[in-house]
Biopython code that builds the backbone (N, CA, C, O; Angstrom):
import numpy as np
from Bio.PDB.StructureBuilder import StructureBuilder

atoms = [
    (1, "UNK", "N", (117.801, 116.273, 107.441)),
    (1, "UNK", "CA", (117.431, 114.938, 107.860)),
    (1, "UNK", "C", (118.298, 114.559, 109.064)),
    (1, "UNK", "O", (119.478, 114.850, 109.262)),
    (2, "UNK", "N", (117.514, 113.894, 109.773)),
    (2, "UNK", "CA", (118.456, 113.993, 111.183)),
    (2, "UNK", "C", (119.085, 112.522, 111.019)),
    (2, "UNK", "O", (119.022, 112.219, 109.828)),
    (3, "UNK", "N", (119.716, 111.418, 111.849)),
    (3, "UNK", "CA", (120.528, 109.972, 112.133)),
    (3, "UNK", "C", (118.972, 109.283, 111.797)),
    (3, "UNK", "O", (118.730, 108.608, 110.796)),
    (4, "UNK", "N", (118.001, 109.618, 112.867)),
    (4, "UNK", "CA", (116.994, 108.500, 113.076)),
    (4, "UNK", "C", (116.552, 108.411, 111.500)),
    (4, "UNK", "O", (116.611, 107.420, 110.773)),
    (5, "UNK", "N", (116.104, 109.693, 111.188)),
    (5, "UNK", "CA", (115.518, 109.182, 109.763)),
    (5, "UNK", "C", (116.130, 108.845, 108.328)),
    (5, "UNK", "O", (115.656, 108.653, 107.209)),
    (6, "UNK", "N", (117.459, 108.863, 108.911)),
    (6, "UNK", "CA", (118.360, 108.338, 107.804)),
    (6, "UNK", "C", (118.360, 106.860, 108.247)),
    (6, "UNK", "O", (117.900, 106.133, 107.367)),
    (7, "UNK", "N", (118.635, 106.399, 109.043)),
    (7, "UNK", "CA", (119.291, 105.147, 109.314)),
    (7, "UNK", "C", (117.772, 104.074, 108.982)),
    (7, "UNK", "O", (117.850, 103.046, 108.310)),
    (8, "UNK", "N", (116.273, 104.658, 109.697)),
    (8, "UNK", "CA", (115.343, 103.985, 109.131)),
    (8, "UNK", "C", (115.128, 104.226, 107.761)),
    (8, "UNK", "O", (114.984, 103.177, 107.133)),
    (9, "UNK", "N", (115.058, 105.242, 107.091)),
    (9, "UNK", "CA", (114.856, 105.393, 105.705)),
    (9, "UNK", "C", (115.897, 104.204, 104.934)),
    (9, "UNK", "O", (115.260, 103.441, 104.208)),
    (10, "UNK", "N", (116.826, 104.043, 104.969)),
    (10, "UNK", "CA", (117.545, 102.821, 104.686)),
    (10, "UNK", "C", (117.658, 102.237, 104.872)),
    (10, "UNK", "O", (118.658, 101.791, 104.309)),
    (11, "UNK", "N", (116.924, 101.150, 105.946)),
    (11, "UNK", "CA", (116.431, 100.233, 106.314)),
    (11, "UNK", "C", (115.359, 99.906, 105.414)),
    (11, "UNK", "O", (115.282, 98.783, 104.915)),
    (12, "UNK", "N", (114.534, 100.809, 105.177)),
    (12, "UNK", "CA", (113.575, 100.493, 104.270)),
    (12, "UNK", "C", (113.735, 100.114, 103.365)),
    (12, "UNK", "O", (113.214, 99.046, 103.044)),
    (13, "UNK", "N", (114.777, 101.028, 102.269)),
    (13, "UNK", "CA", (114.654, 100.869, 100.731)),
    (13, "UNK", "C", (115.623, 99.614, 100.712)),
    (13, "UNK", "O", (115.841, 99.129, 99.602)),
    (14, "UNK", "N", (116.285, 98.977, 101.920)),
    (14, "UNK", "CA", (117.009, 97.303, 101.657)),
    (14, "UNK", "C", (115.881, 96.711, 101.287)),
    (14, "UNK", "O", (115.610, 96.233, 100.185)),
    (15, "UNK", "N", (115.010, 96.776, 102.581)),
    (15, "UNK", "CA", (113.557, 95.910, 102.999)),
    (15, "UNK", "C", (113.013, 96.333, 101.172)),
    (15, "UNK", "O", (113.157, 95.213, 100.681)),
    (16, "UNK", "N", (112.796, 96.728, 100.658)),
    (16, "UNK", "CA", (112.159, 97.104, 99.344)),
    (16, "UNK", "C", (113.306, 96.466, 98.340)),
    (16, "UNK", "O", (112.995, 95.635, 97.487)),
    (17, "UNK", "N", (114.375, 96.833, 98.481)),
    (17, "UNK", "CA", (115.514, 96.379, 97.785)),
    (17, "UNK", "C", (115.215, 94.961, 96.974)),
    (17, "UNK", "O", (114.933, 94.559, 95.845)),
    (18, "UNK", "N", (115.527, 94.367, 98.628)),
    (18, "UNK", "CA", (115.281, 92.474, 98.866)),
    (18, "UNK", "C", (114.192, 92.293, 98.236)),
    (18, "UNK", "O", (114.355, 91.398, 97.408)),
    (19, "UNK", "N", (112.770, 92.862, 98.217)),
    (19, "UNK", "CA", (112.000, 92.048, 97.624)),
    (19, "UNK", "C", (112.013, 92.322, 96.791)),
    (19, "UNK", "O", (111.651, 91.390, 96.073)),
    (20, "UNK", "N", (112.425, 93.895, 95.782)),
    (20, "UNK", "CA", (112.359, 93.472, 94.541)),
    (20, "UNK", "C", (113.063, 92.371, 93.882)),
    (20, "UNK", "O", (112.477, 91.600, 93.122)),
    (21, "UNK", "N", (114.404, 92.275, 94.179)),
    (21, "UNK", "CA", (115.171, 90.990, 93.946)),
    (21, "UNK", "C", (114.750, 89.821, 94.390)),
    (21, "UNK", "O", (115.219, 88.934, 93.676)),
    (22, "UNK", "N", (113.982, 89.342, 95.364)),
    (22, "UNK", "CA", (113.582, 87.978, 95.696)),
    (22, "UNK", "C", (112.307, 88.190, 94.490)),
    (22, "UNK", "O", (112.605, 87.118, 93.964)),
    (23, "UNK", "N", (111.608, 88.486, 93.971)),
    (23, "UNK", "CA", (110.631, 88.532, 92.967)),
    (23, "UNK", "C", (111.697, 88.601, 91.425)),
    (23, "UNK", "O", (111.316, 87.791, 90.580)),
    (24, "UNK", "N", (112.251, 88.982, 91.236)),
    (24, "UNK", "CA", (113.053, 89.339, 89.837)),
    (24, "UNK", "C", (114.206, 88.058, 89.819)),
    (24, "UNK", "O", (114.643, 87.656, 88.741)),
    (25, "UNK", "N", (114.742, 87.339, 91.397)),
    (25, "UNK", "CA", (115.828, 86.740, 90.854)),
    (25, "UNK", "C", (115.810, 85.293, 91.563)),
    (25, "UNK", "O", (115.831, 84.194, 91.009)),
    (26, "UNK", "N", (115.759, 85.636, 93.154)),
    (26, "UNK", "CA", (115.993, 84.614, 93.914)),
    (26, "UNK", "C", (115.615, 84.772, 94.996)),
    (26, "UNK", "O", (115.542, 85.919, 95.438)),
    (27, "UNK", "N", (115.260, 83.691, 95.758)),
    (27, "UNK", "CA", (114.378, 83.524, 96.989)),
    (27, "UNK", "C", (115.399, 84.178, 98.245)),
    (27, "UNK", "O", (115.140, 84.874, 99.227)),
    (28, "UNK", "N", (116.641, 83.613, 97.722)),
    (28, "UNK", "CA", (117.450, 83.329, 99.000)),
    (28, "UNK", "C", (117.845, 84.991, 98.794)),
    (28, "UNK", "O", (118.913, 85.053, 99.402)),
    (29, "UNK", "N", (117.625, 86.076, 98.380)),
    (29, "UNK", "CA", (117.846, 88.020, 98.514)),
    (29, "UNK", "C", (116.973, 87.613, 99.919)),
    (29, "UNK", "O", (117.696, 87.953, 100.856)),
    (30, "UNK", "N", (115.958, 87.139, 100.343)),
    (30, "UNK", "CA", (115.224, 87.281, 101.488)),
    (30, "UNK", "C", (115.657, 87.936, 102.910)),
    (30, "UNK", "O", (115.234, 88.710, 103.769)),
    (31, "UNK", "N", (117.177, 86.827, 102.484)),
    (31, "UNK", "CA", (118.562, 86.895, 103.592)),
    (31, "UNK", "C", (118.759, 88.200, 103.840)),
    (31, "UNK", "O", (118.840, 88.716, 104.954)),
    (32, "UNK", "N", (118.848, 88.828, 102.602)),
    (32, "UNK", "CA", (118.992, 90.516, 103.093)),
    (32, "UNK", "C", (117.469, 91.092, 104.050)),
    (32, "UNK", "O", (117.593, 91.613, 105.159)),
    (33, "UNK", "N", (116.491, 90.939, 103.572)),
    (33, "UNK", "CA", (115.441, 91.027, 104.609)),
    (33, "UNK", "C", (115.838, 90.351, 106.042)),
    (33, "UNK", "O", (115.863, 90.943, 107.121)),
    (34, "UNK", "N", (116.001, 89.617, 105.918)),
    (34, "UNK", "CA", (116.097, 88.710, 107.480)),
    (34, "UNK", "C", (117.453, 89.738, 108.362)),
    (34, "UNK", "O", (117.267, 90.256, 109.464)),
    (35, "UNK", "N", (118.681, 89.838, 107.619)),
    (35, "UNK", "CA", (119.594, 90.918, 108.421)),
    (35, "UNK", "C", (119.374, 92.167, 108.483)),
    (35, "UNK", "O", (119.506, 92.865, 109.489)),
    (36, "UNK", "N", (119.099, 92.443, 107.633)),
    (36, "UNK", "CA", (118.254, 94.125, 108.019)),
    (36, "UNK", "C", (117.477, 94.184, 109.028)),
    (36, "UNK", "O", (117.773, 95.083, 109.815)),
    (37, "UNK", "N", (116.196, 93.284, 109.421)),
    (37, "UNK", "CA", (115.222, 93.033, 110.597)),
    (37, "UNK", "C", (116.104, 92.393, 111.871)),
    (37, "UNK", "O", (115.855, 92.607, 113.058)),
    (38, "UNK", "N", (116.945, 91.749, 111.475)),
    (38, "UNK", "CA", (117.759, 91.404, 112.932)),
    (38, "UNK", "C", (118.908, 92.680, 113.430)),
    (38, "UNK", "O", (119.429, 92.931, 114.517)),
    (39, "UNK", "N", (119.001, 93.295, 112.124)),
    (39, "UNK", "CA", (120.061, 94.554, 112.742)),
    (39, "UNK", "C", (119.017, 95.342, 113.459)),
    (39, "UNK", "O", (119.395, 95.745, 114.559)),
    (40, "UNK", "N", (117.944, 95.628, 113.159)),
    (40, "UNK", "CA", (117.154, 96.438, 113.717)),
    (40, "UNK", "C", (116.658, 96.285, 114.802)),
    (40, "UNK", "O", (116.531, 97.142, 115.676)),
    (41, "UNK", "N", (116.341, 95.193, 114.832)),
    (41, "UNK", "CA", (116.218, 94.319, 116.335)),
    (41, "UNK", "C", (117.110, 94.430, 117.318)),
    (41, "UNK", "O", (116.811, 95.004, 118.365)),
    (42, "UNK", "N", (118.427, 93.847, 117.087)),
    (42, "UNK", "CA", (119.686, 94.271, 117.924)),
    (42, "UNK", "C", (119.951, 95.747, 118.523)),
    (42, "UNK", "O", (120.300, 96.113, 119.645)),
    (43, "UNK", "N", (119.584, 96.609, 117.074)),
    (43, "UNK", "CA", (119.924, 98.097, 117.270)),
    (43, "UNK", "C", (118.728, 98.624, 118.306)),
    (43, "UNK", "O", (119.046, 99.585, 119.007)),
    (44, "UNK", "N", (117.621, 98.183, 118.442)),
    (44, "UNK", "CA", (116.626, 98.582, 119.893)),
    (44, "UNK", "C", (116.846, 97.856, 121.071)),
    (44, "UNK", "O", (116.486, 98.039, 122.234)),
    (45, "UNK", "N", (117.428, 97.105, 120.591)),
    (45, "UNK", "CA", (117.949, 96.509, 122.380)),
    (45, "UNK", "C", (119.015, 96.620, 122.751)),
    (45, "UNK", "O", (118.998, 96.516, 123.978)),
    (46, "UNK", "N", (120.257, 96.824, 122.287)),
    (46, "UNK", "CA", (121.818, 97.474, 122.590)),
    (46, "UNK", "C", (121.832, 98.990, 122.254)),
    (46, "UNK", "O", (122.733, 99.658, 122.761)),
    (47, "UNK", "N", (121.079, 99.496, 121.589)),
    (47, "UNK", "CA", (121.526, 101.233, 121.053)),
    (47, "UNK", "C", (122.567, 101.128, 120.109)),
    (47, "UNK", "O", (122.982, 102.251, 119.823)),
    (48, "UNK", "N", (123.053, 100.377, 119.612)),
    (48, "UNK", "CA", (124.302, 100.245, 119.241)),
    (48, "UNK", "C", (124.156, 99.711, 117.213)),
    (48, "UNK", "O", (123.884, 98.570, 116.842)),
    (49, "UNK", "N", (124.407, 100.819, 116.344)),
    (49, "UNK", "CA", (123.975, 100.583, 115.433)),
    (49, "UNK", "C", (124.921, 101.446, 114.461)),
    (49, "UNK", "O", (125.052, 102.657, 114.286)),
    (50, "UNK", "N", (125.561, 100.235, 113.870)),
    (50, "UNK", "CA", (127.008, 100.875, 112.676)),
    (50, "UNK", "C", (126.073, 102.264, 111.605)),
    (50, "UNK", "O", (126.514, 103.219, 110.966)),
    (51, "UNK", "N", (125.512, 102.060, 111.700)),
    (51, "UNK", "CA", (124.768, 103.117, 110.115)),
    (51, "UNK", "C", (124.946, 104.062, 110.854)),
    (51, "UNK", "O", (125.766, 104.834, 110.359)),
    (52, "UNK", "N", (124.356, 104.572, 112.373)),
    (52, "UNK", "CA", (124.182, 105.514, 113.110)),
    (52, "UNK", "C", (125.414, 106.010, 113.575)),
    (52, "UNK", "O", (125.540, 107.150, 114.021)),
    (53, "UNK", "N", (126.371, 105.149, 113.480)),
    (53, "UNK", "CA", (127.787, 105.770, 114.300)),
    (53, "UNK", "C", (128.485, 106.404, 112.712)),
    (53, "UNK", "O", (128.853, 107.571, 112.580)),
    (54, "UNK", "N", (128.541, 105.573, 111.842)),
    (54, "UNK", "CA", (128.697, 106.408, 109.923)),
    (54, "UNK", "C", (128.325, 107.775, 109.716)),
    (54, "UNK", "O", (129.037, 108.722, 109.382)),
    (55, "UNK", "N", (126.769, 107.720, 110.033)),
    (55, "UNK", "CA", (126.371, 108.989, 109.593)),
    (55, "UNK", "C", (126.759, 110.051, 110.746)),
    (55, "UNK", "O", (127.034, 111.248, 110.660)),
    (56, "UNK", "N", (126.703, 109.435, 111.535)),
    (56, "UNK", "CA", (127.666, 110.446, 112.947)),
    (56, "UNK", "C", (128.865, 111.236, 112.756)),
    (56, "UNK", "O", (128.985, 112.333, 113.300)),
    (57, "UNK", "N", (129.934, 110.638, 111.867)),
    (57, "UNK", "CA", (130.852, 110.864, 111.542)),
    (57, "UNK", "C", (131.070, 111.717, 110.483)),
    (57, "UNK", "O", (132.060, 112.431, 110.324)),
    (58, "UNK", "N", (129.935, 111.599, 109.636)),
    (58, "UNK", "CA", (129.023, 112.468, 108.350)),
    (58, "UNK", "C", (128.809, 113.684, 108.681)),
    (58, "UNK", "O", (128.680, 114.568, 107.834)),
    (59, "UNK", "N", (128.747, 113.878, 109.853)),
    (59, "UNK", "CA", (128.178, 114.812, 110.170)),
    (59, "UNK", "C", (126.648, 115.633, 110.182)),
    (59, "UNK", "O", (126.177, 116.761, 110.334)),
    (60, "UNK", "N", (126.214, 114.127, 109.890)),
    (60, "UNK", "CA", (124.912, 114.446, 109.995)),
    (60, "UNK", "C", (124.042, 114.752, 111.575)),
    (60, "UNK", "O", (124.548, 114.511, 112.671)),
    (61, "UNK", "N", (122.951, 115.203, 111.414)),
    (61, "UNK", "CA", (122.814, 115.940, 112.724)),
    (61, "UNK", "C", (122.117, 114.800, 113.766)),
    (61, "UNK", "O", (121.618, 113.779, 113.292)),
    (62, "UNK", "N", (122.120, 114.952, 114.633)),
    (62, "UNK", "CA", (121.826, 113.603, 115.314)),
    (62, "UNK", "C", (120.407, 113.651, 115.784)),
    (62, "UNK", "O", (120.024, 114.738, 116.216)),
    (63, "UNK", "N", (119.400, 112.457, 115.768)),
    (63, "UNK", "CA", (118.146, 112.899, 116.664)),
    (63, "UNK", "C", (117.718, 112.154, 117.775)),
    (63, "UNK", "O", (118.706, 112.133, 118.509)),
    (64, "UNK", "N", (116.671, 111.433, 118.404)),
    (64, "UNK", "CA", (116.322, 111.334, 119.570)),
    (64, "UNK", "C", (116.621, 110.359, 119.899)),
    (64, "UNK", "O", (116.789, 110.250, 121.114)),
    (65, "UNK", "N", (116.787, 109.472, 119.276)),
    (65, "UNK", "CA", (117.220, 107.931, 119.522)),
    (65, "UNK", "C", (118.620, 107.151, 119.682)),
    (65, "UNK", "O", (119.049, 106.303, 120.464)),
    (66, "UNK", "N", (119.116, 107.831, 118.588)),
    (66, "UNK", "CA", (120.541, 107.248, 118.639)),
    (66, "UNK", "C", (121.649, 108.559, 119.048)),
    (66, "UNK", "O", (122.633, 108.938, 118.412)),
    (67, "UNK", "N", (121.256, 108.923, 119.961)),
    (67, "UNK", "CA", (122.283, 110.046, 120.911)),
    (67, "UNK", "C", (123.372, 109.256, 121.861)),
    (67, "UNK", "O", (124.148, 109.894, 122.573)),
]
sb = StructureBuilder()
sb.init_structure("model")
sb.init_model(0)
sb.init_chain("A")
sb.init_seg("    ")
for serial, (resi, resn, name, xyz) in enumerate(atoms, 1):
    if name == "N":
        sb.init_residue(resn, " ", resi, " ")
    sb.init_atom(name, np.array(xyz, "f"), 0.0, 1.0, " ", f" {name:<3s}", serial, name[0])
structure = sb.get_structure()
């Protein structure tokens, strides 16, 4: 698995995360939706994205995007 599809793959299962918890507990888990979509946002317009510099360090292998 290369950076890109780690860093979106976990983006996702928050995005899935949050709503199972906004359905099971509380509205306001949403918040985690809303920062996940603004990190992601940020992370296509600066390049600049903590998960991607982590798994960098992981040694995981890097792919097209976050080089």
């Amino acid at each position: 698995m290369t950076i890109d599809k780690a860093v979106l793959s976990f983006a996702g299962v928050m995005v899935l995360v949050s709503v199972v918890l906004t359905l099971l507990f509380s509205q306001w888990w949403l918040i985690l939706t809303a920062l996940v979509g603004l990190n992601l946002l940020q992370t296509g317009f600066t390049g600049f994205c903590p998960a991607a510099m982590l798994l960098k360090k992981l040694g995981v292998k890097p792919g097209v995007a976050f080089e």
